[in-house]
C-alpha positions as CSV (number, residue, x, y, z in Angstrom):
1,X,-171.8,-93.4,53.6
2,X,-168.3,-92.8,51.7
3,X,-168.3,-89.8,53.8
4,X,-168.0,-91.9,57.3
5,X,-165.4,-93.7,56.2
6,X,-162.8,-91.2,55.1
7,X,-163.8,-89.1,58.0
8,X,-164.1,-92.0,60.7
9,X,-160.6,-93.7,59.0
10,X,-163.1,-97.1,59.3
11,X,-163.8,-99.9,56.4
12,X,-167.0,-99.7,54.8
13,X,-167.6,-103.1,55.9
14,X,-167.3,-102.1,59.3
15,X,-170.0,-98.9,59.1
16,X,-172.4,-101.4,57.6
17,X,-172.0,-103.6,60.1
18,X,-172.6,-100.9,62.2
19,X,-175.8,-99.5,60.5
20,X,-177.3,-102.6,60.2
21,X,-176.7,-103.0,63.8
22,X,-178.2,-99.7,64.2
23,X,-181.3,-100.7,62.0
24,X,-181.9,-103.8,64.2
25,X,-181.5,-102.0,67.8
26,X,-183.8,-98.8,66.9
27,X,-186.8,-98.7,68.9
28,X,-185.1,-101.2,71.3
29,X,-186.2,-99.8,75.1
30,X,-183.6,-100.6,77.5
31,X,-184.8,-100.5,81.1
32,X,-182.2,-100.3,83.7
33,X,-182.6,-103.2,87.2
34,X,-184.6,-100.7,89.1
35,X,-187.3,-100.5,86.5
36,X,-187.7,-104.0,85.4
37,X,-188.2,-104.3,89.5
38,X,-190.6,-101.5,89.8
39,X,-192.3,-103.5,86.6
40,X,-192.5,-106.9,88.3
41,X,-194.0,-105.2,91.3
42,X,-196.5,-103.5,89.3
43,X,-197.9,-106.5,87.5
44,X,-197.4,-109.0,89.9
45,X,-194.8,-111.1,87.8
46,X,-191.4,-112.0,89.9
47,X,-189.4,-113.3,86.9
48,X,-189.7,-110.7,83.9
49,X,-186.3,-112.0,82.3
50,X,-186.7,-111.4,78.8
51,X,-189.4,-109.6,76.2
52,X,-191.4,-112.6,75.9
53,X,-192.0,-112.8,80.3
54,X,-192.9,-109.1,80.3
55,X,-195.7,-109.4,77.3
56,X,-197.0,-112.2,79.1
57,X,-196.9,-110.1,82.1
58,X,-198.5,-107.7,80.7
59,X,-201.3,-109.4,78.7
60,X,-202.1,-111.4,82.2
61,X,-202.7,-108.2,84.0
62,X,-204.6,-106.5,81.4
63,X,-206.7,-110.0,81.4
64,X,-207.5,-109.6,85.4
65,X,-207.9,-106.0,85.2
66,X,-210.6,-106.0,82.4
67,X,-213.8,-105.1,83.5
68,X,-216.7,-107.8,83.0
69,X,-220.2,-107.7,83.3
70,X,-221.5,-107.5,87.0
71,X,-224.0,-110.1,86.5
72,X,-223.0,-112.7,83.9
73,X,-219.0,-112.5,84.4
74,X,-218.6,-112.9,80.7
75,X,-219.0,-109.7,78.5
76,X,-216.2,-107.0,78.5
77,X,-218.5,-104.9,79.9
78,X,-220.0,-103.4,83.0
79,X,-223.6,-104.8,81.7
80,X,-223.5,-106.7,78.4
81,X,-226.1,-106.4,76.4
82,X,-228.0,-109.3,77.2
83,X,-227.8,-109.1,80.8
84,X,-228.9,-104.9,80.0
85,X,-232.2,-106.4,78.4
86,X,-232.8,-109.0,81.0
87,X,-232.4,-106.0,84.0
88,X,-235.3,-103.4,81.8
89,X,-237.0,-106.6,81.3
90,X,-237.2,-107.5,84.9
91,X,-238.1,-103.6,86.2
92,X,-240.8,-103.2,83.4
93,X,-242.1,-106.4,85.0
94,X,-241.8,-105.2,88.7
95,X,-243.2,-100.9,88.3
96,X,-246.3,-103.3,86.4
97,X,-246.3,-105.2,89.4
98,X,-246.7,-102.4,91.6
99,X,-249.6,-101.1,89.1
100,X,-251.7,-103.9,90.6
101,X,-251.8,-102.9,94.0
């Protein structure tokens, strides 16, 4: 770093300060009015102020939008496993049904 500061004229405490600046802002995504708006629209959620109200935002939407199992509503899933078993059981039952007649 001796190099920035003879050829910046700066103190080293001031590129430091500036580095460690750096060090905390990298990775930082800025987003501009426009896409915060287009954002809000998107997930439904008016108020995304700060980083916090946009990961809840976002963990709210992905909540709603997860697929679930059409019959009990609780798996991740679009049949669980249970509710899988309980269907083959149920058509074994009824083709052994038709059998009969």
């Amino acid at each position: 770093m001796w190099w920035l500061v003879t050829e910046l004229r700066v103190t080293p405490e001031k590129i430091e300060s500036l580095f460690e600046q750096w060090k905390r802002l990298r990775g930082t995504v800025l987003l501009d009015a426009k896409s915060v708006a287009a954002l809000a629209g998107a997930l439904g959620a008016p108020n995304l102020t700060d980083e916090n109200a946009l990961l809840s935002a976002v963990s709210e939407f992905k909540k709603s939008t997860e697929q679930q199992c059409i019959l009990c509503e609780r798996e991740p899933a679009y049949w669980c496993r249970d509710c899988a078993q309980e269907a083959g059981r149920a058509d074994v039952l009824e083709r052994e049904a038709r059998k009969l007649f």
